[in-house]
C-alpha positions as CSV (number, residue, x, y, z in Angstrom):
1,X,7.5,-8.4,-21.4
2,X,6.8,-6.1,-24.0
3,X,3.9,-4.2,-24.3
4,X,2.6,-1.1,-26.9
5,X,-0.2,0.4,-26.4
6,X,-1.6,3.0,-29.3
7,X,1.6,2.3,-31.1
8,X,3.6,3.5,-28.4
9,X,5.6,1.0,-26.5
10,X,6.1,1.1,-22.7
11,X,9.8,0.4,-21.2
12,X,11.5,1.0,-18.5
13,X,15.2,2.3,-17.4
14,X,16.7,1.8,-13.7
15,X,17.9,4.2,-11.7
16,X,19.1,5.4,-8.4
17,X,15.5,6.7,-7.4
18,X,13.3,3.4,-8.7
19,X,12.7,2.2,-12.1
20,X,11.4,5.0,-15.0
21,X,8.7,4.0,-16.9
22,X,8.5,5.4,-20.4
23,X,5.5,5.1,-22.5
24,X,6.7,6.1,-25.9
25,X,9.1,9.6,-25.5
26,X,7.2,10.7,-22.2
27,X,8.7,9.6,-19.3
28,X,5.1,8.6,-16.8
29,X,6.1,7.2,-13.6
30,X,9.0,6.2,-11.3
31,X,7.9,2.9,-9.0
32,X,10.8,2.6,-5.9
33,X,11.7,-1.1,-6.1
34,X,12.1,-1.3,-2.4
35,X,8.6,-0.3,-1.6
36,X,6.4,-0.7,-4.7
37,X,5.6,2.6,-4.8
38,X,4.7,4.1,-7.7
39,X,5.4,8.2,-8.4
40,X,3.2,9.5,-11.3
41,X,5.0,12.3,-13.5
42,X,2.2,12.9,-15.3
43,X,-0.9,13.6,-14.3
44,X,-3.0,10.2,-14.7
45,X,-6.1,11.3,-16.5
46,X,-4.3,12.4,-19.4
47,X,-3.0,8.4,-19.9
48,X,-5.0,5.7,-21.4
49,X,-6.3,3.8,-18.8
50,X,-4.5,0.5,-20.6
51,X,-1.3,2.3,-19.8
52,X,-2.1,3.3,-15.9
53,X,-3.0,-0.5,-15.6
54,X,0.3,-1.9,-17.5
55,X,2.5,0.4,-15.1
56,X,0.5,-0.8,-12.0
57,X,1.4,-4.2,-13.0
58,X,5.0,-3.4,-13.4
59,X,5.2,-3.2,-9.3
60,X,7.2,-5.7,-7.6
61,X,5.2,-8.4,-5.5
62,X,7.5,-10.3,-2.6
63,X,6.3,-13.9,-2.5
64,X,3.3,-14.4,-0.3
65,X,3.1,-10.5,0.2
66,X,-0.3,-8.7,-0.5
67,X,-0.3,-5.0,-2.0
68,X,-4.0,-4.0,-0.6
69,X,-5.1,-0.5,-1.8
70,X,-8.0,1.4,-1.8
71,X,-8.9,3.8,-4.7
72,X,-11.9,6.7,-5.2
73,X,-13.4,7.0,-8.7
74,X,-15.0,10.2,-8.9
75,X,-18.1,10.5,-11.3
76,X,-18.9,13.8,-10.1
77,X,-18.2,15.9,-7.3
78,X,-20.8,14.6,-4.9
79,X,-21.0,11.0,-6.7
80,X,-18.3,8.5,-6.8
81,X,-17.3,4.6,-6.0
82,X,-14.3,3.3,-3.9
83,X,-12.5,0.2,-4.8
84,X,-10.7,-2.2,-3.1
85,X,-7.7,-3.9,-5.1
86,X,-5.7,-6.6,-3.3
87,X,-2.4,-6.8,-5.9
88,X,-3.8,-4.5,-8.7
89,X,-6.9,-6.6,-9.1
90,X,-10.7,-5.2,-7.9
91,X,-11.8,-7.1,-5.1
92,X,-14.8,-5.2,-3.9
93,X,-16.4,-1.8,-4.4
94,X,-18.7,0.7,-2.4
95,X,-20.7,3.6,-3.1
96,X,-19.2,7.1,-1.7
97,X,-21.7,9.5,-2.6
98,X,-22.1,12.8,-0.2
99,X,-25.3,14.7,0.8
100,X,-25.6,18.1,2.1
101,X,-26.5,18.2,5.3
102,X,-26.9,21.5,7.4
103,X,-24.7,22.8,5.2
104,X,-21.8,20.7,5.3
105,X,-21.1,17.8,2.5
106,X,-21.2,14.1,4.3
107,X,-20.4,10.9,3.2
């Protein structure tokens, strides 16, 4: 499957340690084929989000196996959603916004 993304193509090399994901020259995330695991190299919020979603769906997926994750999006420091993705895809979300509250910040 090949995929480019702001004229920048994203391919990956096998190693030892996982697969290397490359998008372009910059090398931006190792996923370990044994447990789907992806290592970012770079920090994520300097990536499109088209290419943090095109490396997400580069993980291997067993047959019949679920990859359930859950993942904060920050809008602020006190403001934020978290979203439930069952195999990379958004299957509900919730509000997470903290409060002070005798001092301390609560959920």
């Amino acid at each position: 499957m090949r995929t480019e993304i702001k004229g920048k193509e994203i391919t990956g090399y096998s190693y030892a340690d996982g697969t290397h994901w490359h998008w372009g020259d910059t090398d931006v995330a190792v996923i370990d084929e044994t447990t789907s695991e992806i290592e970012w190299l770079v920090r994520k919020n300097s990536l499109p989000e088209e290419v943090i979603q095109a490396i997400r769906d580069r993980k291997p997926k067993a047959a019949g196996k679920w990859v359930v994750e859950a993942k904060r999006i920050s809008y602020s420091a006190t403001q934020g959603e978290i979203q439930i993705q069952i195999n990379g895809k958004p299957l509900i979300t919730f509000g997470d916004d903290k409060i002070m509250r005798d001092g301390e910040w609560v959920n």
